[in-house]
Backbone as CSV, one residue per row, in Angstrom:
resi,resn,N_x,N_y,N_z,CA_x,CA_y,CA_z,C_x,C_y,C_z
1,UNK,152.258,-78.758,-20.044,151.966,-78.491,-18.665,150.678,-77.679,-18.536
2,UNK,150.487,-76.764,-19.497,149.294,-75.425,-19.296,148.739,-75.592,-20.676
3,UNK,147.226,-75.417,-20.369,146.553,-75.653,-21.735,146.923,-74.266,-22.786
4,UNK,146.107,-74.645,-23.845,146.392,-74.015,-24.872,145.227,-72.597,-24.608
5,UNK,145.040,-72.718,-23.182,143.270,-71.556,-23.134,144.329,-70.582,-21.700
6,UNK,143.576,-69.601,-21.911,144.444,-68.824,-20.724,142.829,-68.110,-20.222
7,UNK,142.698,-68.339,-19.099,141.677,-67.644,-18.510,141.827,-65.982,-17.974
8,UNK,141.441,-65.472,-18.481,141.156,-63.795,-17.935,139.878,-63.488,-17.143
9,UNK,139.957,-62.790,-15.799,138.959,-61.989,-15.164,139.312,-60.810,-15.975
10,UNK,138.662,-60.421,-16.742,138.133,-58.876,-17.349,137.499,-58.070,-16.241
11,UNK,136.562,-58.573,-15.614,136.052,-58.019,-14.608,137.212,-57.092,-13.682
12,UNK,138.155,-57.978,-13.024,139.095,-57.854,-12.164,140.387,-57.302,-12.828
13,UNK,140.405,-57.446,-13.729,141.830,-56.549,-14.797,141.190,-55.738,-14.867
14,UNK,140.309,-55.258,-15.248,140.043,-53.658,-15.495,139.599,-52.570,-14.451
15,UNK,139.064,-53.493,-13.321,139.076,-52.991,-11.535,140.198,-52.625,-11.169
16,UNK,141.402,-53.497,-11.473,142.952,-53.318,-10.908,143.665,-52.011,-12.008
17,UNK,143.449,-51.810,-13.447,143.942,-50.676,-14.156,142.955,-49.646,-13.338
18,UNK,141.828,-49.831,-12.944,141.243,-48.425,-12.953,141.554,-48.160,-11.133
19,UNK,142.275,-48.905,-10.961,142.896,-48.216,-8.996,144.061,-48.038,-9.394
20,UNK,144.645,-48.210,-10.253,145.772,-48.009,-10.804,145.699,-46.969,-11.106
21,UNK,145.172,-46.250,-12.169,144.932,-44.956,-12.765,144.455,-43.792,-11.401
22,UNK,143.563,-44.710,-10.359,143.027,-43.520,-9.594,144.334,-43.531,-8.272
23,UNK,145.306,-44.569,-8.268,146.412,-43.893,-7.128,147.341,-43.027,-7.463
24,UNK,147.174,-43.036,-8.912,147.918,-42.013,-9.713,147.429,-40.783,-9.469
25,UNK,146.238,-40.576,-9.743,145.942,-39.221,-9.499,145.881,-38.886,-8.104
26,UNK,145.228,-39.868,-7.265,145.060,-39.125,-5.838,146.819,-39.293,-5.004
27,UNK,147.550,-40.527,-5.440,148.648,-40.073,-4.324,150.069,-38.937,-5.131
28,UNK,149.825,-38.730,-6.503,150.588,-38.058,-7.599,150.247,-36.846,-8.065
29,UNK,148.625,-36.441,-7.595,148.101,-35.522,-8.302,148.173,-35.247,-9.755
30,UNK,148.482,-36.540,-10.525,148.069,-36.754,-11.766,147.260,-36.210,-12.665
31,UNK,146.590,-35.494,-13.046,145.241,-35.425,-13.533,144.949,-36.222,-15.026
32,UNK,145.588,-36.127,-15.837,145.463,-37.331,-16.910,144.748,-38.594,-16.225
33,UNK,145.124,-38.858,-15.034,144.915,-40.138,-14.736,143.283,-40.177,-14.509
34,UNK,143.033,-39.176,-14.257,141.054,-39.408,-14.943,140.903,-39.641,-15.677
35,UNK,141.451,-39.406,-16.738,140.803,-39.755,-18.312,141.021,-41.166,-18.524
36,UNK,141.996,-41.760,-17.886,142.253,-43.315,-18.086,141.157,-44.065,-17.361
37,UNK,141.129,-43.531,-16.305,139.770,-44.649,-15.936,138.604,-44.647,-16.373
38,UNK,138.236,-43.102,-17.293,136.961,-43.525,-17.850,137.320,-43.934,-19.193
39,UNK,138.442,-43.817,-19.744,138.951,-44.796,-20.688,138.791,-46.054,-20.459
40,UNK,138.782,-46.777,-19.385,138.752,-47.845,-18.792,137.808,-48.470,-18.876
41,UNK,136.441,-47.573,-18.359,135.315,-47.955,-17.989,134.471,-48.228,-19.387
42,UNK,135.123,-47.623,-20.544,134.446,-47.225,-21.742,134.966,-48.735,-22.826
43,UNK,136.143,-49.099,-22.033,136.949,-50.140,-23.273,136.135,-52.030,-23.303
44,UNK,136.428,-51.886,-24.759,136.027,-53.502,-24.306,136.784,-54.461,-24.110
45,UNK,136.559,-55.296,-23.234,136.775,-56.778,-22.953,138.220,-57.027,-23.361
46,UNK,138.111,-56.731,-24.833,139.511,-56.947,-25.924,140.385,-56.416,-25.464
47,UNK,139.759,-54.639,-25.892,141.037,-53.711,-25.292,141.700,-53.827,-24.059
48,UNK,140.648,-54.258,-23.156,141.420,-53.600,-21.904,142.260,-54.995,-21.583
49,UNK,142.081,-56.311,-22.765,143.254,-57.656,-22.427,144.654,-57.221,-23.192
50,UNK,144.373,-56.034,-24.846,145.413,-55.983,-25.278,146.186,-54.674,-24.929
51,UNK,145.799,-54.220,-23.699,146.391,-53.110,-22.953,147.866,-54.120,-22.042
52,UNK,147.189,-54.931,-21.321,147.859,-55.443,-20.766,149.088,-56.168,-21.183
């Protein structure tokens, strides 16, 4: 039914972890949750597919 290829927006997965990380901090007052988004911003391509 579905090929053997799976398409990823990297772009858009790692936009969606890093509002993720920042509703954490702003509606939780989180603060760790800074360090994840520039974790985020810092990871590659790979990482931030084998995060998911």
């Amino acid at each position: 039914m579905f090929g053997d290829t799976n398409l990823i927006d990297v772009k858009k997965l790692r936009n969606d972890m890093k509002n993720n990380a920042l509703s954490a901090y702003f509606g939780g007052g989180i603060g760790p949750a800074l360090i994840d988004v520039s974790a985020v911003e810092r990871a590659s391509d790979d990482e931030v597919i084998s995060v998911c």
